[in-house]
Structures are given as C-alpha cells and as structure tokens.
N, C-alpha and C positions, 0 to 999 in steps of 0.2 A: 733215738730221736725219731720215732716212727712207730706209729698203732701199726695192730690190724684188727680188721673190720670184717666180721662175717655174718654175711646172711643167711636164712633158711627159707629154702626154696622149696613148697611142695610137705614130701615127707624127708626131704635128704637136704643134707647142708652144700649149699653152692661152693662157688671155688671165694676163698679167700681175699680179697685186697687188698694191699698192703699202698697205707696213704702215710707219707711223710709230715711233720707235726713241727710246728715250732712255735717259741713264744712269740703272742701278740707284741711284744717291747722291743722296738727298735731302736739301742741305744746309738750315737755319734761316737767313732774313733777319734784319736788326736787328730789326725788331719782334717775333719770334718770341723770339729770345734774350732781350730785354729782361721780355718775358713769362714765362719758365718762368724766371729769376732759378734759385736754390736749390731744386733738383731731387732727387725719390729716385729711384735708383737698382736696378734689380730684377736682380739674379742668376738667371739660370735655371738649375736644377739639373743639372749634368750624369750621367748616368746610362749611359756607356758606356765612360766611361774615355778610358784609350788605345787607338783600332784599331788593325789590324795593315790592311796595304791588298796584295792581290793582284787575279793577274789569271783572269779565271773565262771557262774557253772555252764560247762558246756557237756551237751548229753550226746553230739552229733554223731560220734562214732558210735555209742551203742543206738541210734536211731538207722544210723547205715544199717545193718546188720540185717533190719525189719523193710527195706526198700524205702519206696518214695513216701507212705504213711507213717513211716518209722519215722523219717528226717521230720518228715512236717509236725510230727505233733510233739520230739526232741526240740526243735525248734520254740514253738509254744509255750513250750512246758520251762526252755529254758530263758522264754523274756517274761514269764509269769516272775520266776524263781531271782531274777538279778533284775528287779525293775528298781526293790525297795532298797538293795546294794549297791547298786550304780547312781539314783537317785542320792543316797545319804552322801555315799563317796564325793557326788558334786556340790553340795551342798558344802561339804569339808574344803572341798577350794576354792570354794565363794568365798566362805568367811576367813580363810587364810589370804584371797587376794586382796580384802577390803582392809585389811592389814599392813601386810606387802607387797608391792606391784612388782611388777619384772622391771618397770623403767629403776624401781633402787636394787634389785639384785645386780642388772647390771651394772649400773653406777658403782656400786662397792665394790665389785671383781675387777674393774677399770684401775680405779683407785690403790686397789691393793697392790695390781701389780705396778702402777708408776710407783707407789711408795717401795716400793723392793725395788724399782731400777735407779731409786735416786741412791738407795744404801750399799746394794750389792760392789765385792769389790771388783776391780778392772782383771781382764785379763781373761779368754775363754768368751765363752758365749754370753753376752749381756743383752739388756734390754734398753734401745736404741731409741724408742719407741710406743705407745703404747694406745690404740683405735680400737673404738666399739663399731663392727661390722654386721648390716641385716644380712644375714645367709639369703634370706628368701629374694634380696635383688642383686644380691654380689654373684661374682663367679661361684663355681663348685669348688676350684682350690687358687686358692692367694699363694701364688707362689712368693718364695723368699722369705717367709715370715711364719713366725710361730702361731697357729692356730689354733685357739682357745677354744674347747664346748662345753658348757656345762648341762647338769641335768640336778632337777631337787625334788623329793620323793619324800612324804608323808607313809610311813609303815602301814600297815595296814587296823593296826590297833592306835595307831597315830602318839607311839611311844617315843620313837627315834623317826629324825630325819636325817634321810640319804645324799649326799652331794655326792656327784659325781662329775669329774673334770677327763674330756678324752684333748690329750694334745697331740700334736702331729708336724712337721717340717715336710716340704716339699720344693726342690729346688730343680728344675732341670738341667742345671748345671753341673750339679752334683746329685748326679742319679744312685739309689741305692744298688748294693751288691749286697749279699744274702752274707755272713760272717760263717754261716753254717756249712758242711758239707754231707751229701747225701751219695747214698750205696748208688742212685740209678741220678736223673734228671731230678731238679730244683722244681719242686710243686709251682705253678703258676702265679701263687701268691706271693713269693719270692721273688719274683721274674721283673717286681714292678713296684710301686707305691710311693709315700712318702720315706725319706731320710731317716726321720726322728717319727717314733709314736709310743705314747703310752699313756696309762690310765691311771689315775688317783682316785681314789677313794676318802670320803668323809664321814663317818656318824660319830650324832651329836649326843649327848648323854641320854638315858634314855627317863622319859619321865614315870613316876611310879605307877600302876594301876589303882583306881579307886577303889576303897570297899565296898559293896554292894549293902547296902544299909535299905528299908520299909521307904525312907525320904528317897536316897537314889533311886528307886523302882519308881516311884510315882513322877519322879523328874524326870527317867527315861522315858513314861510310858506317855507324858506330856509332849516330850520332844518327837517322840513317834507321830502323834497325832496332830499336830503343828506343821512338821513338816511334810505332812500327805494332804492337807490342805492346799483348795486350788487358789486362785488368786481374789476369787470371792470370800474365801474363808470355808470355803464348804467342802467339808470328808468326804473323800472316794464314795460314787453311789456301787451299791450290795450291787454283786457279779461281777465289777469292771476286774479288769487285770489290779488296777492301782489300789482295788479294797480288799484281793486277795494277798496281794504283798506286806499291805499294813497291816492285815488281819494277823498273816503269819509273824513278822515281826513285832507284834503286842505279844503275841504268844512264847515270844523268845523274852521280849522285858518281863514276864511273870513269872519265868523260873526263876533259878538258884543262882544261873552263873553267866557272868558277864561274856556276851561274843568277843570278839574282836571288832566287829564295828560298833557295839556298842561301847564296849571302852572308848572308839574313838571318836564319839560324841561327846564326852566330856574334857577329852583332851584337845581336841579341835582346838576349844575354849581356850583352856592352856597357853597354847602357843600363839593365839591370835588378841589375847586381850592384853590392855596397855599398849593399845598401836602396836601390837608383836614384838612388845618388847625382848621375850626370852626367843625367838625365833630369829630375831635381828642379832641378836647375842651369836647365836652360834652359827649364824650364814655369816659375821664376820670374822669368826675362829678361822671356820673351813676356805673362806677366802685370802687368810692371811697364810693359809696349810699350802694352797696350790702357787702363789705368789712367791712363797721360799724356795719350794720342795722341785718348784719347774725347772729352776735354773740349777739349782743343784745336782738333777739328773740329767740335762744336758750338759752340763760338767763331769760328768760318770761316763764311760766307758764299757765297765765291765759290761761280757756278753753274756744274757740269763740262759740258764738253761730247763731242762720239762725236768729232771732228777736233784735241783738244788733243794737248800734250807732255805726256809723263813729267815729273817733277818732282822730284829731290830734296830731300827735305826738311830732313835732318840726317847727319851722317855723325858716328857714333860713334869713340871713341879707337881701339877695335880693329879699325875698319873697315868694322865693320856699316852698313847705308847703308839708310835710311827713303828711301821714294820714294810719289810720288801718282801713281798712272797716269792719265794723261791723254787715250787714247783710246779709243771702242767702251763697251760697256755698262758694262765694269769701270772708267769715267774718274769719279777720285774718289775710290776705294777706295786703300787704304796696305798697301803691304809691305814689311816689313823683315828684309832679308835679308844671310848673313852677307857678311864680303869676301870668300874667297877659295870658289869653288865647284867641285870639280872633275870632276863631269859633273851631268847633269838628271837628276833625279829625278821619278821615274813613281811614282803610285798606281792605275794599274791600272782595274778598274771593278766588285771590290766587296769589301767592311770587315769583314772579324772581328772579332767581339766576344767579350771573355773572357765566358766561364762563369759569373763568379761575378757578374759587372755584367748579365748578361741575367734570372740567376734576380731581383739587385734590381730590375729594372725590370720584370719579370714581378709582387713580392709590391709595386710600386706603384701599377701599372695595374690590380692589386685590390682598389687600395683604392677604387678609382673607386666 
C-alpha cells in the first residue's frame, strides 16, 4: 500500500521517497450505515452543461528551453494552432446546449434519484430526501447529507459521452478514520475528509464514424467556412490568426482521413438534433446508473484495495456490463460501460463550454 518515488537530481539519483497510497473510495462500515439510516440527499447544480473535450497544443515547455523569445513565440504559435480547435470545440456546445440546458440535466438527476428513494427498500442508508443545491452560493460542504456532482463530456471525436458522478458524506459527528494501516504515520489525506466518497462512471454507446465520401469533404469543407465566418458573414481577412487556422483546417478537410474534430462536426449533429433526442436517451440511462448504484455502495462495506480485481457487477440485457475496478487509486469506483466498443475514446486535455452556460455561471458567481 505504498509507491516509491524517485527523482534525478543533476547527474545522480536523489534519495528515494517513499509516499503511502490509498484508494480514492471511501466505503461506510456497519456502524456508520446504521447511523446515517434515512439520509438527504444534495444535488449539486450543474452549471456547464455538456462539454465538448479537445486537444489544446501546448509548445511551452520546449519554448522554455529557448528563454523569453522561445515562450513568446511557443505562445503565438500555440493560439495560431488551437484558435480553429477551441473555436469548433465551442461551437459543439452551443449546438449541444440549444438542445439540452443544464436546468433539464439537472432536473432529471433530481428526479431519478426521488424515484430510487420512493422504491428503494427500508433498512441501511436511504434516501430521506432529495434538493438541487447552487455550489456557487451554498457552503463548501452540506454537512449530513449525500453530495451529488456531476460532470458530461462530449469525446473528443464526439462518439461517446462521458458522465461522471463524484459523491461524498461528510458528517462531523462521525469523523472519518483511515481503515488502512501504514509502516510509519497516516498520509495527511487520511487525517481528514469526508465519511463516504466515491466515483461513478457512465459511457454512452458510442456512435459509429462516418465515411469520408466527395459529398462529405465538400460538406465539411462548407462547414469549415461557415463557421469562420464573422457575424457579417465575411471570412477571416488573409494574415489574421483566424485565416491562418481556417486555412490550415480546409487543408485537413481535403485529405483522405477524417480528424477527430472533424468527425465531431458531423456527430455534434447526431446528438443534438430531434431536440437531443439520442443525447436525452442516454443522460437518462446514466442517471437512473447513479440513482441505483449510490445507494447500493453505501450499502457495501468492503474495504478496496490498490492490488484487487476488477469486478463485475451486473450485466444488463443489452449487454451493458457495471464493473468495480479493483486496482490503484480508482479500486472501488464503478463503471458502466456499453457491450460493444469499437475504438477508445480520447478527451483530450481541455473542455468547451457553451456560451450560454458560461454567461449562467458568470450571472451566479454574482450573486456571491
């Protein structure tokens, strides 16, 4: 239950540190569960919708290398290179918010879980309760109560969406104690926190990729030029940053093979048209996922450990297949994912947010 960690210092290896490890999951013992009986429930407000997830080139480190001209023109070079990527990527959560707002994401996750508290049986930790909470004017932690966050992540080729649920208990009454024991002192992050924490996972089948057909090239290389258009209608004037990004991205619609954000122009679509019908499909899969699966694992006990197995846990009729990963920091945590997957799916390393979810979360961090 403990790395070590070693640096190199110079031309020779430093001394060693040895950092104690444990899983992120913090399950409840019998006397904890017997304790919090009939429990409320906190929804945290989501406030960003669905992201879109791309990938954002950053050259900083090899501009370091070159001093202060180095950064500066690494810099340049990397808001030339991610203007027409971060630009599309927002444009993917536009058309996915005009779809889906956050006020019916969270609606549905509300929902889901009073419908699990009206069914669920008595006895162990239930749901008592059940409140949509703005973080951004509530406390930092609602004690007593089960703390719901979610997050929803468009891939980066915009095949699969990501759910993600972090829950957490925090009670001062019933302060945590570590389950674990260690060769020397209890890491800090043991020392403290909430009760109950742990992570769920959701993806949603993935949708297929288009062929690249003479019609699709001319339809992407439409859409390229569309949306680089300013609000008069008029294409990036020759030199600007925004005509070298569209320049380069035409140049990518005229090869052979679809990117990844090109594929996710055409899927955007997908997901967002029929009022986001297939999108609304599977954010209520994933929220009828977290709504069972919470109260279940504050029903559990077992301690995870960093050297377990994976775990199945249920295998749905269409194949979908619940699993408890079993090892490393994520052993504990649940993901349900669908049967058939037919590549991996990347997010990249950083999330568009629509417009119209930034300006909300802008006029509620005024209300502070």
């Amino acid at each position: 239950m403990r790395i070590v960690v070693c640096a190199l210092a110079a031309l020779s290896l430093s001394a060693c540190v040895s950092v104690p490890q444990v899983p992120n999951a913090r399950p409840l013992n019998a006397s904890h569960i017997e304790t919090l009986g009939p429990t409320p429930v906190t929804v945290s407000e989501n406030n960003t919708g669905v992201g879109k997830a791309w990938l954002a080139q950053d050259s900083s480190a090899a501009g370091a290398s070159q001093g202060l001209i180095g950064v500066l023109v690494s810099v340049a070079f990397d808001a030339m290179m991610n203007a027409g990527p971060s630009r599309r990527a927002t444009q993917a959560a536009d058309e996915i918010a005009e779809a889906v707002s956050v006020e019916a994401l969270n609606a549905s996750l509300v929902e889901h879980f009073r419908r699990q508290a009206a069914v669920a049986p008595a006895g162990g930790v239930t749901v008592s309760e059940v409140k949509l909470v703005q973080r951004r004017t509530a406390p930092i932690t609602i004690n007593d109560n089960v703390e719901v966050a979610s997050s929803y992540l468009l891939s980066e080729d915009a095949t699969t969406l990501q759910v993600v649920f972090n829950l957490s208990y925090t009670n001062p009454a019933v302060p945590y104690v570590t389950p674990y024991t260690f060769e020397e002192a209890p890491p800090k992050s043991e020392l403290s926190g909430p009760l109950y924490r742990n992570t769920f996972t959701w993806y949603s089948r993935q949708l297929p990729v288009p062929v690249l057909t003479p019609e699709l090239r001319e339809r992407l290389i439409a859409s390229i030029q569309d949306s680089a258009r300013d609000e008069s209608g008029a294409l990036p004037a020759e030199g600007t940053d925004a005509f070298k990004a569209m320049t380069r991205e035409l140049e990518q619609a005229r090869d052979d093979q679809l990117t990844k954000a090109e594929i996710a122009i055409f899927l955007t679509r997908e997901w967002s048209k029929d009022n986001g019908a297939l999108l609304r499909a599977e954010v209520e899969q994933a929220h009828a996922f977290i709504a069972r699966y919470a109260l279940l694992d504050m029903n559990r006990t077992a301690i995870p450990s960093l050297t377990g197995l994976d775990e199945i846990v249920e295998t749905l009729p269409d194949g979908r297949i619940v699993r408890r990963l079993g090892a490393g920091v994520t052993a504990g945590s649940y993901v349900s994912s669908p049967s058939e997957v037919g590549s991996f799916s990347t997010y990249g390393n950083s999330v568009a947010v629509a417009q119209v979810h930034r300006a909300r979360a802008e006029a509620q961090a005024a209300i502070q």
